[in-house]
N, CA, C and O of each residue as an XYZ file, in Angstrom:
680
protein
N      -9.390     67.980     62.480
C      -9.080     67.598     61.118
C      -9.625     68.657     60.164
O     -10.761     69.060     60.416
N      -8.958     69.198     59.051
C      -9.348     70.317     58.465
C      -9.980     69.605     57.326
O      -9.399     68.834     56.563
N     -11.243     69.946     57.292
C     -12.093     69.328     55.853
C     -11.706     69.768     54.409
O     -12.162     69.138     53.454
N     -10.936     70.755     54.237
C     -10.155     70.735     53.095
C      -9.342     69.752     52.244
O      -9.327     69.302     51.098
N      -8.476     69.627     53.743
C      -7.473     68.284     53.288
C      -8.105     66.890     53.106
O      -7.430     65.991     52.604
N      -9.160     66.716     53.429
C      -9.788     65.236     53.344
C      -9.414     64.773     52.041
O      -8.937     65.458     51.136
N      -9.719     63.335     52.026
C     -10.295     62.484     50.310
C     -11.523     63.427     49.757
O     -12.264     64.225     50.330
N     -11.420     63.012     48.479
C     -12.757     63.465     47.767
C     -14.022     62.295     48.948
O     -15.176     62.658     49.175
N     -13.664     61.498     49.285
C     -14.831     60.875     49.127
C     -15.063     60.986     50.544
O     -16.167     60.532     50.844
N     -14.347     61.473     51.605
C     -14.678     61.984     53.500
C     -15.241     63.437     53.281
O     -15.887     63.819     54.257
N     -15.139     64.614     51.946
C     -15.842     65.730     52.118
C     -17.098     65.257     51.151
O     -17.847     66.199     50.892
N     -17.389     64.301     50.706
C     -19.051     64.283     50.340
C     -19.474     63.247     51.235
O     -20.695     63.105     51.179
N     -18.840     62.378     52.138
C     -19.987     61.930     53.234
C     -20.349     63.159     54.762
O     -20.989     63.251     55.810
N     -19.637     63.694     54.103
C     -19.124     65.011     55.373
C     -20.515     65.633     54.658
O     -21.532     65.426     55.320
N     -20.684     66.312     53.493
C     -21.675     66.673     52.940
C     -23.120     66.207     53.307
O     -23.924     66.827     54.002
N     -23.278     65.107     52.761
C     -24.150     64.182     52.868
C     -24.798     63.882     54.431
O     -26.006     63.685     54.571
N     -24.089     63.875     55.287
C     -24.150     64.349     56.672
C     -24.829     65.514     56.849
O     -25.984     65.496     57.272
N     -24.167     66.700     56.534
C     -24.472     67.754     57.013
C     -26.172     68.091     56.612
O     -27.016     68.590     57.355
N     -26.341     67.603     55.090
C     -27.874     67.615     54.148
C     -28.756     66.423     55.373
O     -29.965     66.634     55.474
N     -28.287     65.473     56.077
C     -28.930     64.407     56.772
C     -29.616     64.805     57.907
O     -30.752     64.539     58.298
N     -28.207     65.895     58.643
C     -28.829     67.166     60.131
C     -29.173     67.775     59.953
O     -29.488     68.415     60.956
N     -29.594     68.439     58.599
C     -30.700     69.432     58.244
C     -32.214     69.030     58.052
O     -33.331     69.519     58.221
N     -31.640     67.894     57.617
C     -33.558     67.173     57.301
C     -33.902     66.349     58.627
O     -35.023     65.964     58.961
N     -32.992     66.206     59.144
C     -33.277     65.966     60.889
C     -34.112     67.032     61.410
O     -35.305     66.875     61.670
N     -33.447     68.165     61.566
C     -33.532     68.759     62.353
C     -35.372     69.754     62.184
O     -36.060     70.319     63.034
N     -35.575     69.526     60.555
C     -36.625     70.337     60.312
C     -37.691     68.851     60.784
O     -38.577     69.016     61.622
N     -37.579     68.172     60.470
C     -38.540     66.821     60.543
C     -38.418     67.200     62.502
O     -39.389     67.857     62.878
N     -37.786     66.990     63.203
C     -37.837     67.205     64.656
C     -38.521     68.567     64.704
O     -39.393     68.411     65.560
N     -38.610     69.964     64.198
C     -39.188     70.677     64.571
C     -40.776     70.516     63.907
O     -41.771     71.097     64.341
N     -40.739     69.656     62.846
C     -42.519     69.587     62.110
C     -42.591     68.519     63.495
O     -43.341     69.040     64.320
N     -42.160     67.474     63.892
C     -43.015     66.370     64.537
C     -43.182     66.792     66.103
O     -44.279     66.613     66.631
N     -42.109     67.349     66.847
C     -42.243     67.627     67.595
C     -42.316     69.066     68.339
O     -42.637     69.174     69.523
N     -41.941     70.277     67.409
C     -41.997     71.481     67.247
C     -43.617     71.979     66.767
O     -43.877     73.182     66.810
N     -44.416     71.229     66.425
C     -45.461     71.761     65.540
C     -45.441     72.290     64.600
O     -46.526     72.436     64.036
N     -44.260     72.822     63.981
C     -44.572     73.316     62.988
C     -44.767     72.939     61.333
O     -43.913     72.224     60.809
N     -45.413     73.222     60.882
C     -46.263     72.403     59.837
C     -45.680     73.067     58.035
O     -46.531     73.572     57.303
N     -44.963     73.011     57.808
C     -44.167     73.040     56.714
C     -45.075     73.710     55.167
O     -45.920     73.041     54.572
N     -44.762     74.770     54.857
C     -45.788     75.245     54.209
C     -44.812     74.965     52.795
O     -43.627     74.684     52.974
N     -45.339     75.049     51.447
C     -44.918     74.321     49.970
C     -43.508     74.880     49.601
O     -42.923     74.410     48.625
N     -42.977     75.815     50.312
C     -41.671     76.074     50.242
C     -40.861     75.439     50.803
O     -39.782     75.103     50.313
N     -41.218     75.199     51.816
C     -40.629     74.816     53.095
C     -40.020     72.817     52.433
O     -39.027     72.111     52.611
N     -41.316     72.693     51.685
C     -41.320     71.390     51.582
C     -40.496     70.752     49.951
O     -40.154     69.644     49.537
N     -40.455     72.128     49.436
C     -39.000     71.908     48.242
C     -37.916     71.890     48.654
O     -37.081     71.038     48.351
N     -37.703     73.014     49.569
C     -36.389     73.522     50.213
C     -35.959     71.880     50.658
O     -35.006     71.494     49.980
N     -36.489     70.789     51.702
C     -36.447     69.578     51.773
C     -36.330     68.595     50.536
O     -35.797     67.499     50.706
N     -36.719     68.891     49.547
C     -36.387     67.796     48.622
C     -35.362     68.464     47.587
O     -34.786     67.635     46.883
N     -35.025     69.808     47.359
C     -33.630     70.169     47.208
C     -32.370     69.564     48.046
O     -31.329     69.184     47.509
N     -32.632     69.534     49.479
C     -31.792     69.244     50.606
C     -31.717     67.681     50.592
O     -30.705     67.161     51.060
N     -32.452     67.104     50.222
C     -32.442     65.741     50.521
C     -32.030     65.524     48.312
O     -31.420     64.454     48.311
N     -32.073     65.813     47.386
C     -31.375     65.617     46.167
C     -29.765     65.804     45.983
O     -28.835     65.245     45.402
N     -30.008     66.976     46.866
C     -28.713     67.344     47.027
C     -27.562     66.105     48.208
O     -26.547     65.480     47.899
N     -28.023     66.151     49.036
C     -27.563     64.982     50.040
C     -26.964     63.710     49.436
O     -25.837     63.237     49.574
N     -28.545     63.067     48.376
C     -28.167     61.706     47.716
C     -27.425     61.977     46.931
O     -26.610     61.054     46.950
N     -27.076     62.830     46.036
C     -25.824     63.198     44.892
C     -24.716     63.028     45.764
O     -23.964     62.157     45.326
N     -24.219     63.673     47.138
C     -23.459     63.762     48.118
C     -23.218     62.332     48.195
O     -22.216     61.844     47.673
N     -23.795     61.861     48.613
C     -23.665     60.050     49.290
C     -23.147     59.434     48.183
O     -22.010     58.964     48.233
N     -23.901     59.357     47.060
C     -23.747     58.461     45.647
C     -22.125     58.548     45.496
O     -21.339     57.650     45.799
N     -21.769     59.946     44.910
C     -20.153     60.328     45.168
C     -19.335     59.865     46.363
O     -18.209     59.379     46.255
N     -20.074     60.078     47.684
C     -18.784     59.343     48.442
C     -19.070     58.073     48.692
O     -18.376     57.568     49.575
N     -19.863     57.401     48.203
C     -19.707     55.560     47.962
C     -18.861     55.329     46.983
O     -17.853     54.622     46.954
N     -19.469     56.132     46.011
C     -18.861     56.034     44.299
C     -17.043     56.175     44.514
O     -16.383     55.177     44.225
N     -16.554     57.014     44.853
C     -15.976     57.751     44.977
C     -14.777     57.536     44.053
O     -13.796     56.870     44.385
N     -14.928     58.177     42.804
C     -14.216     58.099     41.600
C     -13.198     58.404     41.493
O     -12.920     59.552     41.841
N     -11.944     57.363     40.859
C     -10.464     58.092     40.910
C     -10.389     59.175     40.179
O      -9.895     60.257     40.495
N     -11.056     58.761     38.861
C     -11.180     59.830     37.614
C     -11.163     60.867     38.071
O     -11.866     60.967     39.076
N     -10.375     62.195     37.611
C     -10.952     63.585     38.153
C     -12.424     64.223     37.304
O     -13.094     65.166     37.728
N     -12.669     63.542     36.186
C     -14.098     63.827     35.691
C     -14.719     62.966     36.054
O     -15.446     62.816     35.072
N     -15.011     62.255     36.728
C     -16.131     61.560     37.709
C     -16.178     62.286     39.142
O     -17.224     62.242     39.791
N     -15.182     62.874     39.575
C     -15.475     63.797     40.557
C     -15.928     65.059     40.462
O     -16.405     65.769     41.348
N     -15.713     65.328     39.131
C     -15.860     67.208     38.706
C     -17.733     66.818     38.105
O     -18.539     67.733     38.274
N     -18.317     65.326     37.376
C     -19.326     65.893     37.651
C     -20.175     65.088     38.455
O     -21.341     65.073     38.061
N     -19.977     64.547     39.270
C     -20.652     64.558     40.939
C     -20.842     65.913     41.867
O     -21.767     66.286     42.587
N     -19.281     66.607     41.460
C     -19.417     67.498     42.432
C     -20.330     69.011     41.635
O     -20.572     70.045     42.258
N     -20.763     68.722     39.938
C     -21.322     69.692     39.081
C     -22.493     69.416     39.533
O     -23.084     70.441     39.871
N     -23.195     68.293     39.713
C     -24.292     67.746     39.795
C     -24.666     68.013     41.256
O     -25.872     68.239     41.355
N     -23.905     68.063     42.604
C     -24.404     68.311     43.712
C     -24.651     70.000     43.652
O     -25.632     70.440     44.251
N     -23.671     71.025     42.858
C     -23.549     71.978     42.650
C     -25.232     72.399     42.031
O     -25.901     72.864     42.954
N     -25.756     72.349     41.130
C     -27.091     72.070     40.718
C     -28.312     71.844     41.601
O     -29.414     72.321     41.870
N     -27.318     70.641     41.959
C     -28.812     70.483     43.224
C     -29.260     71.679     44.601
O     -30.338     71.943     45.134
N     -27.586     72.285     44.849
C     -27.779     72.948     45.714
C     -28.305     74.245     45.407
O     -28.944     74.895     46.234
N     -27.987     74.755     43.923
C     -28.225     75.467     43.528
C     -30.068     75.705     43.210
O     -30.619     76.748     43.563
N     -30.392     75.227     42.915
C     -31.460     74.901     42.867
C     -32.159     75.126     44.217
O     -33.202     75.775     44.283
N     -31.651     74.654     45.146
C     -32.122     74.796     46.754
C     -32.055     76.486     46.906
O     -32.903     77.216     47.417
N     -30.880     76.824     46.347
C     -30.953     78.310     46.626
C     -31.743     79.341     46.177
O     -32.121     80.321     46.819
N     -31.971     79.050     45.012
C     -33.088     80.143     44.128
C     -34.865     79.366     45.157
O     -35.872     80.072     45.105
N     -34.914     78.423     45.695
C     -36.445     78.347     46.259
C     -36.226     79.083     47.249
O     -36.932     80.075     47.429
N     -35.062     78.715     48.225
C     -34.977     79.485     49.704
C     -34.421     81.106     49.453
O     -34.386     81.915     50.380
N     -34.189     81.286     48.688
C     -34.149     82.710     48.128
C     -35.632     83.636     47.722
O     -35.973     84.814     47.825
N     -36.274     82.332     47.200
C     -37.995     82.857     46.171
C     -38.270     82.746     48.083
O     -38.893     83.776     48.340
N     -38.097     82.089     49.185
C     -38.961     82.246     50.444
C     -38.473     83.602     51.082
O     -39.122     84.648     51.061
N     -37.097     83.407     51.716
C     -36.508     84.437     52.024
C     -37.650     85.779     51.544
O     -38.383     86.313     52.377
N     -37.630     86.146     50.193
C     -37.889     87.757     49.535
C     -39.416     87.100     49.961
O     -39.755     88.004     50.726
N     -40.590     86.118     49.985
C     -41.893     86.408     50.437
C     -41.720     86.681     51.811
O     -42.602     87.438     52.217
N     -40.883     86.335     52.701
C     -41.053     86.927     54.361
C     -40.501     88.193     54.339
O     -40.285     88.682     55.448
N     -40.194     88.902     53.297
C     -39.652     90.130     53.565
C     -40.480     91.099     52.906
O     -40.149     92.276     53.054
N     -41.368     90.874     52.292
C     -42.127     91.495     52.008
C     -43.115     92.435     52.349
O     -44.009     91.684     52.741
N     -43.597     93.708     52.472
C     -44.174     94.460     53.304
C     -45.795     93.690     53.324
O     -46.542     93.596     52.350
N     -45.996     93.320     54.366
C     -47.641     93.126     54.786
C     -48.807     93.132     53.745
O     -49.596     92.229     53.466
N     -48.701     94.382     53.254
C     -49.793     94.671     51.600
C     -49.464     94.025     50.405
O     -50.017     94.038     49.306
N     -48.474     93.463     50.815
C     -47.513     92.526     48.932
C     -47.484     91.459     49.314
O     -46.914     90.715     48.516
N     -47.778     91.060     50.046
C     -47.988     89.149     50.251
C     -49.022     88.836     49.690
O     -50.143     89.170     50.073
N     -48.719     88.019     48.514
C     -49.741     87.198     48.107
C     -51.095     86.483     49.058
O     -51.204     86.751     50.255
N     -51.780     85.837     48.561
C     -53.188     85.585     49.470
C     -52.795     84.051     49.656
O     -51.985     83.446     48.954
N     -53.324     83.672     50.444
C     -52.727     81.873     50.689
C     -53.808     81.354     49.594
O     -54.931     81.795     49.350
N     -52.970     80.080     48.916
C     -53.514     79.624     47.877
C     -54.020     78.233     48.709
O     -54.291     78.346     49.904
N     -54.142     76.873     48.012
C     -54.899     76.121     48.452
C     -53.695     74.729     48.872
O     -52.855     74.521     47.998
N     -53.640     74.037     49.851
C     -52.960     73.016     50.480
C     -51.873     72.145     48.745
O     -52.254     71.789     47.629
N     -50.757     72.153     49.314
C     -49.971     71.089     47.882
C     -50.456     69.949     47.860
O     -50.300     69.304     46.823
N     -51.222     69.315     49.032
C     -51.978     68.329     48.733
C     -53.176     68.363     47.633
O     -53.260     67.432     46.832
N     -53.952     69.267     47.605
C     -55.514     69.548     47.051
C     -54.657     70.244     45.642
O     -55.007     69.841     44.532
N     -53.664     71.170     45.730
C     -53.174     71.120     44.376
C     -52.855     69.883     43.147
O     -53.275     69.754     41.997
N     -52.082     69.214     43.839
C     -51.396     67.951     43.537
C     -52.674     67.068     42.924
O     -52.642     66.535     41.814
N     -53.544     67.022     43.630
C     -54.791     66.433     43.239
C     -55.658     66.669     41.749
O     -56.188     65.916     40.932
N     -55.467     68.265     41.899
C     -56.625     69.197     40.665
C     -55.364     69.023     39.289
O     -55.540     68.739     38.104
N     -54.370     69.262     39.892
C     -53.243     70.190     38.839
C     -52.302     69.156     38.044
O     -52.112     67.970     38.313
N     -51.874     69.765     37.206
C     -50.932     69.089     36.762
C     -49.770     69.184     37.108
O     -49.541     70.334     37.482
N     -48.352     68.113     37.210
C     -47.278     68.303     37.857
C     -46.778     70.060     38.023
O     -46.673     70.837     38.972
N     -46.509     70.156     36.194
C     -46.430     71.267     35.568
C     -46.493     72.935     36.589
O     -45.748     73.838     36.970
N     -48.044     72.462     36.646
C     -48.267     73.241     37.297
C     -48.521     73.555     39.011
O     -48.952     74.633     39.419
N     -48.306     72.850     39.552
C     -48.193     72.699     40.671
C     -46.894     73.354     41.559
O     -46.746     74.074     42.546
N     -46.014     72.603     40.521
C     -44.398     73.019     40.979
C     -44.220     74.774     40.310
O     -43.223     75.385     40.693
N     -45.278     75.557     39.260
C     -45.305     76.956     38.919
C     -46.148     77.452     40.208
O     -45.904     78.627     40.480
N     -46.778     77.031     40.784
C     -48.117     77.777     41.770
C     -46.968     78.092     43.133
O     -46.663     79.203     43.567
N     -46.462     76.725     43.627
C     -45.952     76.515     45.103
C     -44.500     77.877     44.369
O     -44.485     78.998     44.877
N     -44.032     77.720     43.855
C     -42.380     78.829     43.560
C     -43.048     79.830     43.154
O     -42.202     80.492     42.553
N     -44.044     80.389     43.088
C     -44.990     81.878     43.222
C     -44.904     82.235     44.296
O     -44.627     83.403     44.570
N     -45.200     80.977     45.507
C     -45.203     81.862     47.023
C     -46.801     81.822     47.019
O     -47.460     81.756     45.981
N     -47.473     81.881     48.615
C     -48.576     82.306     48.966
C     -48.344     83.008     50.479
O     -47.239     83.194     50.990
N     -49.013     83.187     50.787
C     -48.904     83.688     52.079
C     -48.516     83.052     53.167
O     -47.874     83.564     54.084
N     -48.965     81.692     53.091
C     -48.885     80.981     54.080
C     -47.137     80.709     54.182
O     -46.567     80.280     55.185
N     -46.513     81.060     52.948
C     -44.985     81.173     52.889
C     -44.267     82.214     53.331
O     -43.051     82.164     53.520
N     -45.069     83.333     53.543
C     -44.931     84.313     54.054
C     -44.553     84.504     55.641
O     -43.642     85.205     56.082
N     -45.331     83.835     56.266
C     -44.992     83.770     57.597
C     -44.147     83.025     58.417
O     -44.180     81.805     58.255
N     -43.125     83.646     59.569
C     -42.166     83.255     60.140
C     -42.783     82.844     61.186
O     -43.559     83.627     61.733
N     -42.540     81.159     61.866
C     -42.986     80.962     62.540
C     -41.938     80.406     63.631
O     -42.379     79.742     64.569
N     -40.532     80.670     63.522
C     -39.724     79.747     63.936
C     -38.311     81.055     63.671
O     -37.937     81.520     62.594
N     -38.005     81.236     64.482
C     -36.603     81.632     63.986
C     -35.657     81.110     65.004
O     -36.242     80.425     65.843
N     -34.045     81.249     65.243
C     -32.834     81.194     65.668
C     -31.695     81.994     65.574
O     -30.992     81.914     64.567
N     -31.360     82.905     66.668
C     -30.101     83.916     66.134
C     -30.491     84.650     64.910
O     -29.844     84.808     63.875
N     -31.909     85.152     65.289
C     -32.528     85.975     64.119
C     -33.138     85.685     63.048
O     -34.126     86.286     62.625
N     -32.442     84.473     62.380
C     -33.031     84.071     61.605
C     -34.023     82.984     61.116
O     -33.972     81.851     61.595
N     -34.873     83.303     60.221
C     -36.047     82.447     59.937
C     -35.372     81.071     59.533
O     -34.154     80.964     59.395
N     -36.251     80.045     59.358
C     -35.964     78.776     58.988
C     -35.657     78.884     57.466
O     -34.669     78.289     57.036
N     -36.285     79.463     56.797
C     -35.945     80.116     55.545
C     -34.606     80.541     55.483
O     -33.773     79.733     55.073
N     -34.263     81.639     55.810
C     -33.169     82.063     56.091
C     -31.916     81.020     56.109
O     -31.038     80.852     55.263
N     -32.097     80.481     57.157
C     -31.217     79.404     57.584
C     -30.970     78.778     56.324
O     -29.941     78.925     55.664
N     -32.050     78.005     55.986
C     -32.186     77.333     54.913
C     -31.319     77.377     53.294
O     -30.831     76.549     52.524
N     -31.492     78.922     53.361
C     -30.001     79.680     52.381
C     -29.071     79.739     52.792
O     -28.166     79.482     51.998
N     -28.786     79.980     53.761
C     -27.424     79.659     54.369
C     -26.947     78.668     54.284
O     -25.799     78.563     53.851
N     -27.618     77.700     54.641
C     -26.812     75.929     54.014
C     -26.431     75.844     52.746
O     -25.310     75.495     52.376
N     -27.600     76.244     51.852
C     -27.589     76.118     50.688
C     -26.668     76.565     49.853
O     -26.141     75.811     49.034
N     -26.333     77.960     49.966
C     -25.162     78.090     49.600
C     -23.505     78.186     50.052
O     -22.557     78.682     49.442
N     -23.580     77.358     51.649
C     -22.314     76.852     52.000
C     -22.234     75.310     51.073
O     -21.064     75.018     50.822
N     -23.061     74.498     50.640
C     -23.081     73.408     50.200
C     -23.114     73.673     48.837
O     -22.953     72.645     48.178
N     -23.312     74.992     47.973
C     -22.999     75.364     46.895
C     -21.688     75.434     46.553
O     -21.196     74.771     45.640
N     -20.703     76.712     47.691
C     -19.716     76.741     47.892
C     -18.850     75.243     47.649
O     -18.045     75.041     46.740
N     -19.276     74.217     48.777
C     -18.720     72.979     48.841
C     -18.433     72.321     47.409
O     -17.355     72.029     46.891
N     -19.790     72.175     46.918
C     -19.970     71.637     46.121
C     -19.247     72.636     44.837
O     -18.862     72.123     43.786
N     -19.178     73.575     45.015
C     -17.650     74.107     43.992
C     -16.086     74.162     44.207
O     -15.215     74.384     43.366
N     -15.959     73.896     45.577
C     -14.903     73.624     46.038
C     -14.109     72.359     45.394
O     -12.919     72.339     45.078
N     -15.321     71.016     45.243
C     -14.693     70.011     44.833
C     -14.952     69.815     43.851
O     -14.734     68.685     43.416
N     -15.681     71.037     42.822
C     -15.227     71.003     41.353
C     -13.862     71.475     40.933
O     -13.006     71.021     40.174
N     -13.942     72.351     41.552
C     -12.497     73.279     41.116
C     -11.361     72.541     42.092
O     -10.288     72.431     41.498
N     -11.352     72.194     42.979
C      -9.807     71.927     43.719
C      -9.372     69.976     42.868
O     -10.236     69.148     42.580
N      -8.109     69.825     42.717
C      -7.779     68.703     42.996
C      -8.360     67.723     44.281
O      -8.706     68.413     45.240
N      -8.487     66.647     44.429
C      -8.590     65.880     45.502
C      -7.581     64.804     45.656
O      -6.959     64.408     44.671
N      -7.382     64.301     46.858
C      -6.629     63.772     47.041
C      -7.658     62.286     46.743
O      -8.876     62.244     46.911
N      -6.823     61.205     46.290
C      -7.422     60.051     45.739
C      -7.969     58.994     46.874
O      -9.096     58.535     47.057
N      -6.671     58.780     47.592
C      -6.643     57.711     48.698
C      -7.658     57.536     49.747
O      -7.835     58.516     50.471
N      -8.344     56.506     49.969
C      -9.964     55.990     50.833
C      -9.662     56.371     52.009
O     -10.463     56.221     52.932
């Protein structure tokens, strides 16, 4: 079945899906992978999972209106977007030469604690070191990596069903 042709409302549970096996799949590698999710790691997840529920909301919702679809699908567009500029701010700290990595700052827990929202969410999108390091890759690429790659196929998506007509019918 070609996901083009779908309803508006089978390519945002299709969406919504795809945001569901991503936060699967990192939650299976923190619980049973060990690996322990450093403050990028852990936006990139609540981009992915904002983005997802915008996804779902729309294909429950699933509006005849073509401006109830154009801004569901503006609003998932945003969200993903958003996903992209963090996994982008990670991406450029793992690529960074060795001497330009920032110094690891202090746990988002013990931040969260001292700081204000404000500032918390300015410290973690600075990057520390501990963002710096690849601990996990696949077909080359880092989890980071990866991570942009969704992000902006679900950008894509999510402009796809701003700009195209949809077909109405459930």
């Amino acid at each position: 079945m070609n996901p083009f042709r779908m309803t508006f409302r089978a390519q945002c549970l299709l969406a919504f899906v795809t945001c569901a096996g991503l936060l699967a799949i990192a939650l299976t590698l923190q619980l049973r992978g060990g690996l322990v999710p450093c403050p990028l790691c852990i936006f990139q997840r609540i981009a992915f999972t904002a983005t997802g529920v915008l996804f779902l909301v729309a294909g429950l919702h699933a509006p005849r209106a073509r401006w109830g679809q154009r801004l569901y699908a503006a609003l998932a567009l945003i969200a993903a977007g958003v996903g992209v500029g963090i996994a982008g701010r990670h991406v450029w700290l793992q690529h960074l030469p060795p001497d330009q990595v920032p110094s690891c700052g202090p746990g988002l827990d013990y931040m969260r604690e001292l700081l204000p929202m404000t500032s918390v969410i300015r410290k973690v999108l600075t990057g520390s070191g501990e963002c710096a390091r690849v601990d996990w890759t696949l077909l080359g690429l880092s989890m980071a990596e990866w991570g942009l790659v969704w992000f902006v196929l679900l950008a894509l998506w999510a402009s796809w069903l701003l700009l195209h007509r949809q077909r109405l019918a459930a």
